[in-house]
Structure formats: C-alpha cells, structure tokens
TORKOL-4160 file (C-alpha; in steps of 0.2 Angstrom, whole numbers, padded with zeros to 4 digits, m for minus):
314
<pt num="1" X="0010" Y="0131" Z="0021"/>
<pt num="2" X="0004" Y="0115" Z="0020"/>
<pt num="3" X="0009" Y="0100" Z="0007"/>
<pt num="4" X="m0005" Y="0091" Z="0001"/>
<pt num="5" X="0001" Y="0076" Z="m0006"/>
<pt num="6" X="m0005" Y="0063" Z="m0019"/>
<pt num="7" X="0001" Y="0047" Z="m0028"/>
<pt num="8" X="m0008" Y="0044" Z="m0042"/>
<pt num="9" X="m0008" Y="0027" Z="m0053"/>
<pt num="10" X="m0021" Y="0025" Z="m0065"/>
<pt num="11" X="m0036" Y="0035" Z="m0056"/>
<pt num="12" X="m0045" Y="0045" Z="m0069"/>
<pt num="13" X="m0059" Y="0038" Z="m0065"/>
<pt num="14" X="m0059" Y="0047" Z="m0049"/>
<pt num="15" X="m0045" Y="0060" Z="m0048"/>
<pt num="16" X="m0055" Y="0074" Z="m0054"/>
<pt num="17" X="m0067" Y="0071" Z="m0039"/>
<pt num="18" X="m0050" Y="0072" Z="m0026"/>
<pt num="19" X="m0043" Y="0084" Z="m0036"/>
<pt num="20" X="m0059" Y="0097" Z="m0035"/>
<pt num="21" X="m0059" Y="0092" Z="m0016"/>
<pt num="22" X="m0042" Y="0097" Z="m0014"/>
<pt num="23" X="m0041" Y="0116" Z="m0023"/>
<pt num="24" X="m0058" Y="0119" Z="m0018"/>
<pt num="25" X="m0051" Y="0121" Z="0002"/>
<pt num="26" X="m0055" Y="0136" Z="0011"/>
<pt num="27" X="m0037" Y="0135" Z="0017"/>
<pt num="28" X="m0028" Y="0145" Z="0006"/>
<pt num="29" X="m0008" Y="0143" Z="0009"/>
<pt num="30" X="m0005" Y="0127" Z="0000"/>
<pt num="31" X="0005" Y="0118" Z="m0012"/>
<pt num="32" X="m0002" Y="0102" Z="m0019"/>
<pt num="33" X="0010" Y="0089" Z="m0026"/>
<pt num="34" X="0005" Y="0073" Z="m0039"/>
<pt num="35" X="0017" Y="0060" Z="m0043"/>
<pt num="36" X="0011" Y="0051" Z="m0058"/>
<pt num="37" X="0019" Y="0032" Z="m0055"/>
<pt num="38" X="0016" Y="0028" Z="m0074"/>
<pt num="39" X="0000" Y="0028" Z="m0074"/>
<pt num="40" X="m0009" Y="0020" Z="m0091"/>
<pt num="41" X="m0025" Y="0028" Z="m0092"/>
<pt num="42" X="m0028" Y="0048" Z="m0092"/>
<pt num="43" X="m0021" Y="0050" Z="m0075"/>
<pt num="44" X="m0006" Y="0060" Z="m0080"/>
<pt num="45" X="m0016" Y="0073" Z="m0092"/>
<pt num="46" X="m0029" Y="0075" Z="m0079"/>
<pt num="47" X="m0015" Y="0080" Z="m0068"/>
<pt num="48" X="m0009" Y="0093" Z="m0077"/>
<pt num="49" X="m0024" Y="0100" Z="m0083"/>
<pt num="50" X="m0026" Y="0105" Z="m0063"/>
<pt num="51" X="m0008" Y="0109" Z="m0062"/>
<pt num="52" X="m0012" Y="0123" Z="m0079"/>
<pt num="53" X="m0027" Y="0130" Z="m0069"/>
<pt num="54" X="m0019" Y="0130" Z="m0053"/>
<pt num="55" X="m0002" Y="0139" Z="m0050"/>
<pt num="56" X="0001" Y="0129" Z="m0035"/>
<pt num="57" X="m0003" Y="0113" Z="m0039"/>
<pt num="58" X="0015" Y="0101" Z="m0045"/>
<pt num="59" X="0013" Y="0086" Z="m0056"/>
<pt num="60" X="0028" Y="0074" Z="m0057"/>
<pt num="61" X="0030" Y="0060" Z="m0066"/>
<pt num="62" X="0041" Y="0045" Z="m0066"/>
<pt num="63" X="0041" Y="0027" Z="m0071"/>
<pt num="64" X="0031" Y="0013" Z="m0064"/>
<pt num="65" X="0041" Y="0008" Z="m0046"/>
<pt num="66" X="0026" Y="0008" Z="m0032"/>
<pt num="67" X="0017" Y="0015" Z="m0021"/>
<pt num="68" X="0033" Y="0018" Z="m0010"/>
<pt num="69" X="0042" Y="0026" Z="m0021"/>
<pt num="70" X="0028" Y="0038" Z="m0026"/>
<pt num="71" X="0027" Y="0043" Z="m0008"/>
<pt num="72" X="0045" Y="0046" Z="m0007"/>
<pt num="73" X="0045" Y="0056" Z="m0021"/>
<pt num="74" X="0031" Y="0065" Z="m0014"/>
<pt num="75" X="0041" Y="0069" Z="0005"/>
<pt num="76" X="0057" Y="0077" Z="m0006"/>
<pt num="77" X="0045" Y="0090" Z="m0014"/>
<pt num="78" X="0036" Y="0094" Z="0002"/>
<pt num="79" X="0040" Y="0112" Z="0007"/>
<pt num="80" X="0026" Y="0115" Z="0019"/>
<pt num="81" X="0026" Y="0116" Z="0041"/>
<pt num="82" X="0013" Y="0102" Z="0036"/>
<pt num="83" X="0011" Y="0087" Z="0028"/>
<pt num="84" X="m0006" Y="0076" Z="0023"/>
<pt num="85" X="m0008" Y="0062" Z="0009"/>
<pt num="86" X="m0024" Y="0060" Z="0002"/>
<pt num="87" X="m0027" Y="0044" Z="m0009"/>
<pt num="88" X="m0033" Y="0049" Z="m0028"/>
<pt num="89" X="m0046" Y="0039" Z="m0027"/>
<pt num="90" X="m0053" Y="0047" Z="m0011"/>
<pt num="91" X="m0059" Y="0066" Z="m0007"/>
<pt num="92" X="m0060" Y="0077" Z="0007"/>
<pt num="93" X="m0071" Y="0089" Z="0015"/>
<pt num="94" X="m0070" Y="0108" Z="0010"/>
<pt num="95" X="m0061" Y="0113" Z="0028"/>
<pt num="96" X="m0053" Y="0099" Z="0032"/>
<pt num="97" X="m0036" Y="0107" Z="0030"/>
<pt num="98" X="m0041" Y="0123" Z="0040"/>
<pt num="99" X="m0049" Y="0113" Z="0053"/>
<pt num="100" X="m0033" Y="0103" Z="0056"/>
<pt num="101" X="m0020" Y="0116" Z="0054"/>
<pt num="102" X="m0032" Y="0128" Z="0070"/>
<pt num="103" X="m0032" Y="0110" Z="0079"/>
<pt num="104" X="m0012" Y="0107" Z="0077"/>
<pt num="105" X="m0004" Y="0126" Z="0081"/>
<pt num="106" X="m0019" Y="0129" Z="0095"/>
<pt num="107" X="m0010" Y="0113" Z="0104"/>
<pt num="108" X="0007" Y="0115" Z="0098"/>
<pt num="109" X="0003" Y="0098" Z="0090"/>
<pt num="110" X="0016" Y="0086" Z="0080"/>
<pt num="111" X="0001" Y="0076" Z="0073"/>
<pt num="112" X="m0017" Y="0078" Z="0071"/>
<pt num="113" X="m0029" Y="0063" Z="0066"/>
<pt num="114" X="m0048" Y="0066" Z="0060"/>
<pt num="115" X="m0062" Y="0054" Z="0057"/>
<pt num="116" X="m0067" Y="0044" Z="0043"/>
<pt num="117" X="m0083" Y="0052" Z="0035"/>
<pt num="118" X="m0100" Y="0037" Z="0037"/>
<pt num="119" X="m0092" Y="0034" Z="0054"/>
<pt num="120" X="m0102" Y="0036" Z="0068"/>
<pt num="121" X="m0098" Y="0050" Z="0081"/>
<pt num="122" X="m0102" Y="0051" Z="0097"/>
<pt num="123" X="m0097" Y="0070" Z="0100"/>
<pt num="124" X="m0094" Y="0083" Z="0089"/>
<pt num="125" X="m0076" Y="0088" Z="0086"/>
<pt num="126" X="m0069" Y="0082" Z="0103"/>
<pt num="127" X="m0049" Y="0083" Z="0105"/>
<pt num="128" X="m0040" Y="0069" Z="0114"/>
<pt num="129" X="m0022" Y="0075" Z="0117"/>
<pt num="130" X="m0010" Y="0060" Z="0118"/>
<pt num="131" X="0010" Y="0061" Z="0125"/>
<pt num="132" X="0023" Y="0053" Z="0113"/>
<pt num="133" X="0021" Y="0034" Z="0125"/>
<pt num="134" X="0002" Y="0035" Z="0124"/>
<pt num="135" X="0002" Y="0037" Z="0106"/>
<pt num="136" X="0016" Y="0023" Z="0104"/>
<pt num="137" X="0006" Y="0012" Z="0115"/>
<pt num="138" X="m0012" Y="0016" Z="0108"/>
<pt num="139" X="0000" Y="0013" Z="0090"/>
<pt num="140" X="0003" Y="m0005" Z="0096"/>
<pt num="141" X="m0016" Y="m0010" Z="0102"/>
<pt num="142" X="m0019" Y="m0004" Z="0083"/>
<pt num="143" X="m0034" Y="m0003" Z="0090"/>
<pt num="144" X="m0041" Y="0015" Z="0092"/>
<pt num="145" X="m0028" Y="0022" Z="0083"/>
<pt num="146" X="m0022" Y="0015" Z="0064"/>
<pt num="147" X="m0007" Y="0017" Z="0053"/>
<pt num="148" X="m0015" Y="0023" Z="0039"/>
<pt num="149" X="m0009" Y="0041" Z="0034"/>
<pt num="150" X="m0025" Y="0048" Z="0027"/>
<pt num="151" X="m0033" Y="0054" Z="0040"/>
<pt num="152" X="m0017" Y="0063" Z="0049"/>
<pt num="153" X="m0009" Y="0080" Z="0047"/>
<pt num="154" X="0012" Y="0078" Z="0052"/>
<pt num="155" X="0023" Y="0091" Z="0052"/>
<pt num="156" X="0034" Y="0091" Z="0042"/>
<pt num="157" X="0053" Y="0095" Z="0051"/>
<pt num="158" X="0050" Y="0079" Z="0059"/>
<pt num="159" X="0048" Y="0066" Z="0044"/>
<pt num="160" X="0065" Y="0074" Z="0037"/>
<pt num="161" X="0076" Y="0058" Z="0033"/>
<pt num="162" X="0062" Y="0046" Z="0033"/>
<pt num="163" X="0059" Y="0034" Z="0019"/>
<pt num="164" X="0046" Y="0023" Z="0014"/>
<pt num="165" X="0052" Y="0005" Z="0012"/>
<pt num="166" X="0050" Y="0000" Z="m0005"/>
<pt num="167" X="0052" Y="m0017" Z="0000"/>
<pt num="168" X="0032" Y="m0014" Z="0007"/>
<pt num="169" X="0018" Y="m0014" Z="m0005"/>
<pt num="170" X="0007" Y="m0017" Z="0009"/>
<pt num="171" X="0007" Y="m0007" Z="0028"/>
<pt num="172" X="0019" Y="0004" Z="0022"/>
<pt num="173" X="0012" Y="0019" Z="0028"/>
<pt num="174" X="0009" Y="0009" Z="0045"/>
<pt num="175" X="0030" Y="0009" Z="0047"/>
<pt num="176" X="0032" Y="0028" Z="0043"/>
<pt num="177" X="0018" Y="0032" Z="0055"/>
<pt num="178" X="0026" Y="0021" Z="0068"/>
<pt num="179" X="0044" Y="0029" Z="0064"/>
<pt num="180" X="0036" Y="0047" Z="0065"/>
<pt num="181" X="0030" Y="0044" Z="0082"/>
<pt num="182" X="0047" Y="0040" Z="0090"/>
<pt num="183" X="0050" Y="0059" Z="0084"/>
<pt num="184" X="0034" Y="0066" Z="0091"/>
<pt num="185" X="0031" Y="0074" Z="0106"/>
<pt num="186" X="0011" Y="0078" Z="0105"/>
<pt num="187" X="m0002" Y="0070" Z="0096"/>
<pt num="188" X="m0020" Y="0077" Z="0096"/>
<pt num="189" X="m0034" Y="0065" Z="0089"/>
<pt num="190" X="m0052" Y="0073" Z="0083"/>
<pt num="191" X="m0067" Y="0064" Z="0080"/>
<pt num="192" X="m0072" Y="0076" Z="0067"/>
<pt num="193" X="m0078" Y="0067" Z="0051"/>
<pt num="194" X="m0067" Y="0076" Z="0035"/>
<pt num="195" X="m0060" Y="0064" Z="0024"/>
<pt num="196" X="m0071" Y="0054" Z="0010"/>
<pt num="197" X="m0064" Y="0035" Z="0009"/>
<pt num="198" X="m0066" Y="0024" Z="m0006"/>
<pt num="199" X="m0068" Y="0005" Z="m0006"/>
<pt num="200" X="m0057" Y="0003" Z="m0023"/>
<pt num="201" X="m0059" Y="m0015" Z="m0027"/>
<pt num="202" X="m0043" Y="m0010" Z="m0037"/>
<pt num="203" X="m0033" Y="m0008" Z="m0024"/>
<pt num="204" X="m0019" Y="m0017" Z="m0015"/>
<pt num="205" X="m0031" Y="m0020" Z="m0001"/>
<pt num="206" X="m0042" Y="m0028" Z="m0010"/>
<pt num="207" X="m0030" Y="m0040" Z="m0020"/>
<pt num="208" X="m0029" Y="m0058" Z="m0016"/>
<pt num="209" X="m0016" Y="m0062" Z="m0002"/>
<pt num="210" X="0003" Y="m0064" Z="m0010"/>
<pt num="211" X="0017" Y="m0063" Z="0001"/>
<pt num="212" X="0025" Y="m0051" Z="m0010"/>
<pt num="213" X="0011" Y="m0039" Z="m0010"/>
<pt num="214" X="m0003" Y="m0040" Z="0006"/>
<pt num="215" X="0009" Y="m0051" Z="0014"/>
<pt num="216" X="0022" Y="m0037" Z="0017"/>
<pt num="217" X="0013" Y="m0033" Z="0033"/>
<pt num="218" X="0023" Y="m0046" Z="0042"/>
<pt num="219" X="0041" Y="m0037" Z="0038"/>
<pt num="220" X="0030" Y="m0021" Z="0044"/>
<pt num="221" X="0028" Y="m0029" Z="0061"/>
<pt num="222" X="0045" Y="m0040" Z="0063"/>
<pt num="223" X="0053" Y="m0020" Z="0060"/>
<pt num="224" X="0040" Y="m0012" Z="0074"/>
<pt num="225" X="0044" Y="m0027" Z="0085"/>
<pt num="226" X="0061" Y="m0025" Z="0085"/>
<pt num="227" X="0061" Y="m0007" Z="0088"/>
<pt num="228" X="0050" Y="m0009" Z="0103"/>
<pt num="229" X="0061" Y="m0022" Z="0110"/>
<pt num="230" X="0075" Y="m0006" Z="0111"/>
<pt num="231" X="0067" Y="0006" Z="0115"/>
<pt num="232" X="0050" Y="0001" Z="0123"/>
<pt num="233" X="0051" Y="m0015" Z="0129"/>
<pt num="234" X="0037" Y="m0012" Z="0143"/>
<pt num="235" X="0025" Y="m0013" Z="0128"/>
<pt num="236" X="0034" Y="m0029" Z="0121"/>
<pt num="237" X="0019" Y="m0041" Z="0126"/>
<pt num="238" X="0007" Y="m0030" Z="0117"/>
<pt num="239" X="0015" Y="m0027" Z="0101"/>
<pt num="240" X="0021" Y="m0045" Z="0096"/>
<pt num="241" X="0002" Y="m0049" Z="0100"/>
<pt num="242" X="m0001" Y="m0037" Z="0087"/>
<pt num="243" X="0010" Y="m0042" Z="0076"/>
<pt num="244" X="0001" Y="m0059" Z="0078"/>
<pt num="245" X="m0013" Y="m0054" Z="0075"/>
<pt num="246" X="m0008" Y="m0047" Z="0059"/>
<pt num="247" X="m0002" Y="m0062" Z="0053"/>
<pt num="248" X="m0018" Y="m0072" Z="0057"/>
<pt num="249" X="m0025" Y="m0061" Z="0046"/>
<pt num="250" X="m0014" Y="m0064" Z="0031"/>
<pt num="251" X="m0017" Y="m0084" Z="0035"/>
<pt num="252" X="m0035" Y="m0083" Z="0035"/>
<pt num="253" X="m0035" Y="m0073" Z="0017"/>
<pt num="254" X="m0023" Y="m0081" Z="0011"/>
<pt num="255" X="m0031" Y="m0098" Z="0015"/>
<pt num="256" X="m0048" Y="m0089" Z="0007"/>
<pt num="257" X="m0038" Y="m0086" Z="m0010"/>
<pt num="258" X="m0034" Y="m0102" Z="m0010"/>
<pt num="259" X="m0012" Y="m0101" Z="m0008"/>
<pt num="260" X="m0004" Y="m0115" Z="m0006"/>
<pt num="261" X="0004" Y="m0121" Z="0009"/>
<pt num="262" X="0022" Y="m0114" Z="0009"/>
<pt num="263" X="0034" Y="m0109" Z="0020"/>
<pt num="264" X="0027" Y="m0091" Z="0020"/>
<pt num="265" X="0013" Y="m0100" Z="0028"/>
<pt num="266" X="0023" Y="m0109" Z="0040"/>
<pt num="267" X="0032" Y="m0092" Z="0047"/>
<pt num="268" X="0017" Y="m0085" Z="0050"/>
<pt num="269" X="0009" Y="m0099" Z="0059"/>
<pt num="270" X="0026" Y="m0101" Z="0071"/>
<pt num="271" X="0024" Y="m0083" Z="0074"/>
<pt num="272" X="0004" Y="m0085" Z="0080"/>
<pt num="273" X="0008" Y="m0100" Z="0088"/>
<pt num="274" X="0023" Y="m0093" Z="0098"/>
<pt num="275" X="0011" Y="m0077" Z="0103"/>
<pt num="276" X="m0007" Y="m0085" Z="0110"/>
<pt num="277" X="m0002" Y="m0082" Z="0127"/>
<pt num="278" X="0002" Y="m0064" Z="0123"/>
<pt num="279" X="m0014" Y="m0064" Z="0112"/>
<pt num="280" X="m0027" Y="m0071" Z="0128"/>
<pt num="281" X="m0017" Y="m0059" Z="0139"/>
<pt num="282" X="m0017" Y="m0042" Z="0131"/>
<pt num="283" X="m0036" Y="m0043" Z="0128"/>
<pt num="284" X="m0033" Y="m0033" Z="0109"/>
<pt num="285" X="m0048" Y="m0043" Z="0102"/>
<pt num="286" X="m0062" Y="m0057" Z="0110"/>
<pt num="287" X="m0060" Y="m0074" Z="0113"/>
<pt num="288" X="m0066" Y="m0078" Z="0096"/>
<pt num="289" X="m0053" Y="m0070" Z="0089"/>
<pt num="290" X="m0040" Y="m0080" Z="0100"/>
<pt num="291" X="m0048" Y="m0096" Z="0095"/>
<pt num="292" X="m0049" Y="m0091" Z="0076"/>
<pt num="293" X="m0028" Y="m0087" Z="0079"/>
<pt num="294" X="m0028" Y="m0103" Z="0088"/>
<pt num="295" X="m0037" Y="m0114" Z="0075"/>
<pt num="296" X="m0025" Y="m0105" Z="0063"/>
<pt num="297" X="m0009" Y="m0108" Z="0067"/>
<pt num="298" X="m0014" Y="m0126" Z="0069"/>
<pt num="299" X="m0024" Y="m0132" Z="0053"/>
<pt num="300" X="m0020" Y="m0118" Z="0038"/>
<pt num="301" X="m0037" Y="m0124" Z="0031"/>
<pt num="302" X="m0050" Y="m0117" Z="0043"/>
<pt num="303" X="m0050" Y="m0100" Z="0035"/>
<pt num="304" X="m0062" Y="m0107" Z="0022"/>
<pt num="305" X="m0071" Y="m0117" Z="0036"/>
<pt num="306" X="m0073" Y="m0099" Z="0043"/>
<pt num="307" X="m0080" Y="m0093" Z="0027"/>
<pt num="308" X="m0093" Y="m0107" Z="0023"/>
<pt num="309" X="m0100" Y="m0104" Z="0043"/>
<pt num="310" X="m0102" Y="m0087" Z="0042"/>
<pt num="311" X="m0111" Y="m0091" Z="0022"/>
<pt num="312" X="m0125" Y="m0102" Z="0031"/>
<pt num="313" X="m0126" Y="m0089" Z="0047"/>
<pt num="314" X="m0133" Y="m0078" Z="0033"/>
C-alpha cells in the first residue's frame, strides 16, 4: 500500500484538481490522508466530500499550527510500505504512483525521485541508482538533486521517529529528506516527468523574505552542517558552501523586500563571508555567483543593485 499524503490550508481553489489526480490513479492499493490545518475557505468541506465518495481517502482536521505540523500529523496516520506528499495545490499524472512503486521494488529501492512535468528530458524514463554517500553527497551540491519532498516516493519503515521541525516554516522538507537519507541504503532517481507543480503566489515561497518564515533555511543548513561534521566530514567543504549559498540567497531577497539591516543580516553575511573560499573551490555555481556572495556579505545593498541591472538588461 502506499500513503498519499496532503496538507491542505486554504486550497479550494485548486484541491479538487489534486484531489481528482490523486483517486484517479491506476494504482489501486492506496490510502490518501488530508489534514485540514484550519483552513478558512471550503478546503475542509471539499475534503470530505472526496473522503464520502472515496472509502479510502482520510480527512483530518486540526487547528491552525503550520505546515510542519500538518506533515506530522500526516506521517502518524501513514500506514503504507510507501510514502509520497503531494502539495494541494499541485497534481500528478494518472501513473505516477504505479510507475514509482515498479521503479522502487524492481531495485529494492529506499527512495525514488521523478521529474517535474514542463522540464526538459533528455531520455525517457532513465534510472540512475545512487548508494547512501552518493546520495548524501549529490544531497549537499543541492544541485541535481533537491530537498523538496514532491517528487519522491520513501518508504515508510524508515521515516518512523522522524519529525518535522516546527521551528521551520521554510526548508523543512529539505531537513527530513536529509535526515531520511542517513537511514537509506539505495536511492533510484528517474527522469520521468509525473508530478504537476504550481507556482502559488500564495505560498511561503513566494512571501517576502522574514527570518521567521523564508529565513528558517538557515537553521535548516546550521542543523545539515553539524551533522556532516559527525558523520561525513569529507563532505564538510561542500556542504557549508551550500549552506552559504543558501544564505546568499536569503540576503539578496531580503535586501529586494526591502528588510532592514539587523543582526539576522549580519549572521548571515559572517557565515558567507567565512565560506568564499569553500564557495570558489567547490565549483557548486559560476563565478558570478561567487562575486554576487562576495558583493553580498560586503555591502547588504547590492541585491537591489542586482535588480535594477538585470531591469535595463531587458
């Protein structure tokens, strides 16, 4: 069986869509799980409308308390070998279940990744089969492989006793993905395009930068750093490059929305500052990204410099 699960907060206007997407599999041994995270709009209703129509579809509901939470609840109801999330606000192919499940017992995999559909594929359904280090290291690069948990099948046994930090509103998934892989032993990635991704100008993603919301990627990273320091220290180099990368990001939006200089700020700036070397040297992005880390960490300000360049280049 596999769990399909979906945190839902105010998505009526497109949780019939994902829902449809969802009962209309050809896989047939499911059970689908919605946590309603007090929604205010018809969310909930819609939700059990499906949940009347469909004997294996579950509707929860609970108070307002976050995208982390919702997940949580969502693992503690889980009963199936697999596990995959699917955003409510996003849909999937018709076989994307039954495409991954044949991909994940064929190779006795722990995980199975698929492509985003609109993404250009070179090959049709190729299979790359990663070992647990390849996939930590690849994890790190964050390069050809993401944190984000829509696109991958995990089996279940091995998220037992994970949590989703509800101190993170923002890269959550990216910290349970990383903590699955120290308990994974065979990742396969396919290039096959099967789940439908929605640019929601709602969404966290797409809200201006806050350290208590897009900001919480840097607690993501300072928590994957740590860990690699224990237990894969050859990889050290490349992951707090990464992680400040990540927070070259955060002071380029933020100085975009217009935040004020803080000591948020200033962390962040330290930690890019502290990592250039490891940023020229592990040859995660081009030099133009180096010099925009470099510019950065020196002069907060040059993030709408950035902006008004790239304006008159178009």
């Amino acid at each position: 069986m596999v769990s399909i699960l979906v945190p839902v907060y105010n998505a009526s206007q497109w949780l019939r869509e994902c829902l449809d997407s969802i009962v209309g599999q050809t896989y047939d041994n499911l059970q689908v799980v919605l946590v309603d995270d007090g929604s205010t709009d018809d969310s909930l209703a819609i939700c059990q409308e499906y949940a009347s129509r469909y004997s294996f579809v579950e509707v929860y509901h609970q108070e307002n308390r976050g995208v982390a939470a919702a997940r949580n609840a969502l693992l503690d109801k889980a009963d199936g070998e697999y596990v995959l999330f699917v955003d409510a606000d996003d849909w999937i192919e018709r076989d994307m279940v039954d495409y991954l499940v044949s991909v994940a017992l064929k190779n006795s995999a722990d995980m199975v990744t698929c492509a985003k559909c609109g993404q250009s594929v070179t090959c049709s359904a190729t299979e790359t089969k990663w070992s647990q280090e390849v996939a930590v290291r690849e994890f790190l690069r964050h390069v050809s492989f993401s944190g984000s948990l829509w696109n991958k099948l995990l089996r279940n046994r091995l998220l037992k006793g994970l949590q989703f930090d509800k101190r993170i509103t923002y890269g959550e998934d990216a910290l349970l993905v990383w903590q699955f892989l120290q308990r994974s032993q065979k990742i396969v990635l396919t290039d096959r395009p099967l789940y439908h991704y929605r640019s929601n100008e709602s969404s966290i993603s797409h809200q201006q930068w806050h350290p208590d919301k897009k900001g919480s990627g840097h607690l993501v990273w300072e928590t994957i750093c740590r860990d690699v320091e224990n237990g894969w220290s050859k990889y050290s180099d490349i992951a707090n490059a990464r992680f400040a990368l990540e927070d070259m990001w955060a002071l380029y939006f933020a100085s975009l929305a217009g935040y004020q200089y803080d000591e948020h700020i200033a962390l962040r700036q330290q930690n890019v500052k502290r990592n250039l070397k490891n940023i020229r040297h592990s040859k995660l992005d081009s030099i133009d990204r180096y010099c925009t880390a470099w510019l950065l960490c020196r002069w907060y300000g040059a993030g709408r410099i950035f902006k008004w360049l790239k304006s008159i280049k178009r």
